[in-house]
Residue, then its C-alpha position, 0 to 999 in steps of 0.5 A: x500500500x505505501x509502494x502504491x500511495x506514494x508512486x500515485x501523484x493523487x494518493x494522499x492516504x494509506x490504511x492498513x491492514x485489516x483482519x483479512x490483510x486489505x488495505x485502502x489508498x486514498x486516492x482519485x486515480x481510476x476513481x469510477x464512483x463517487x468522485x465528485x467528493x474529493x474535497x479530502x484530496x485537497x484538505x487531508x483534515x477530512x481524513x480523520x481515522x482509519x476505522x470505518x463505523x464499527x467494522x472490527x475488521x479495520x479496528x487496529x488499522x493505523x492511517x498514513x497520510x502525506x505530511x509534505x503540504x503547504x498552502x497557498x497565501x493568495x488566490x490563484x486564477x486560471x491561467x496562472x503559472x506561479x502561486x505563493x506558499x506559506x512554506x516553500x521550504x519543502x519544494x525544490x525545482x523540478x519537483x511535481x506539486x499537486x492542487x486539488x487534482x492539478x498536478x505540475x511541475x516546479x520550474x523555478x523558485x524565489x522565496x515562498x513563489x513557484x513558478x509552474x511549467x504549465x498554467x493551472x486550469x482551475x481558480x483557488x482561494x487562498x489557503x488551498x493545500x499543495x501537496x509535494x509529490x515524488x517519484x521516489x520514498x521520499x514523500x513523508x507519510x505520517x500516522x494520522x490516527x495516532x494524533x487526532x485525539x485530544x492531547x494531555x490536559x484537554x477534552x474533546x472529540x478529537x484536535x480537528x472537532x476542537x479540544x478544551x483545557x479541562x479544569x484547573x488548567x488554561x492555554x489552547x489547541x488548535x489543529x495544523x497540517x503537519x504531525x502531531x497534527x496539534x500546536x499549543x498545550x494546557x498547563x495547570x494553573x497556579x495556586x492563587x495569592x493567599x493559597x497554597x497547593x500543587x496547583x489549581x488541578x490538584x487542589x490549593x487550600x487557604x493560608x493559615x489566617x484566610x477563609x475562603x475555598x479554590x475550586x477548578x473550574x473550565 
């Protein structure tokens, strides 16, 4: 499966394997139905796990999805041959880039604008993903399923639903494109004035001389 995901330009994904040795690629090459859903082409968000409803077939399958992706910061109109990335860093002339289902090649580079060997066909907000491609193993696939739930300290469905500091501790979740597919964290807070304890989490008692009670709260 990962032979075949990463020499397939339209392969975003792999999971693999079930209790009878299958795996599936996403992917829109020889797509015969269905293939005008193909928004998780172009946002590998939308590829959240690699189990299927409550199939115990695919119950330890792990989802491998393409890390080595940008996005555009300004829109891009038919007839263009250049778009600016937010990282250019991972592209490097002569490699293929991929948008949505258009695929091209890099001609030539200046800071985060790649010039394109031929113009894009389709219009594109900014912010749309640009997945690199290769020829080779050298396309990283990373462990989708591994980072989607909600990290240490904090609550939710998963990192893209949205996760909350639980209480007694504060900071923020937000979900990126590259692994753990998370930034930010959720401390605990401090014991306030006239208090004393571990943290707000643990528990804080008054000060000898003061009354009152600390409680933990979202």
């Amino acid at each position: 499966a990962q032979n075949l995901c990463e020499t397939d330009p339209l392969c975003v994904a792999f999971s693999c394997v079930n209790a009878n040795g299958l795996s599936v690629l996403y992917t829109g090459t020889d797509c015969v139905k269905n293939c005008e859903n193909l928004l998780w082409m172009s946002n590998t968000d939308l590829i959240a796990k690699a189990i299927d409803g409550g199939n115990v077939k695919w119950a330890n399958n792990k989802c491998y999805v393409q890390s080595a992706l940008s996005g555009t910061t300004r829109a891009v109109h038919p007839g263009s041959t250049s778009l600016q990335v937010t990282d250019g860093s991972i592209f490097k002339v002569g490699d293929g880039i991929r948008v949505y289902t258009e695929l091209k090649t890099v001609t030539a580079m200046s800071g985060g604008i790649l010039q394109v060997a031929t113009p894009f066909a389709g219009s594109f907000q900014a912010g749309q993903k640009v997945l690199k491609i290769t020829t080779g193993r050298n396309n990283p696939i990373v462990v989708k399923a591994q980072a989607v739930a909600c990290p240490g300290n904090s609550a939710g469905l998963n990192v893209g639903a949205g996760c909350s500091c639980n209480a007694g501790y504060a900071g923020s979740i937000a979900s990126v494109d590259t692994f753990p597919y998370y930034q930010g964290s959720c401390s605990a807070i401090a014991c306030p004035v006239n208090s004393y304890g571990l943290n707000v989490a643990t528990g804080c008692n008054c000060n000898a001389g003061y009354a009152g009670s600390v409680a933990a709260t979202t």
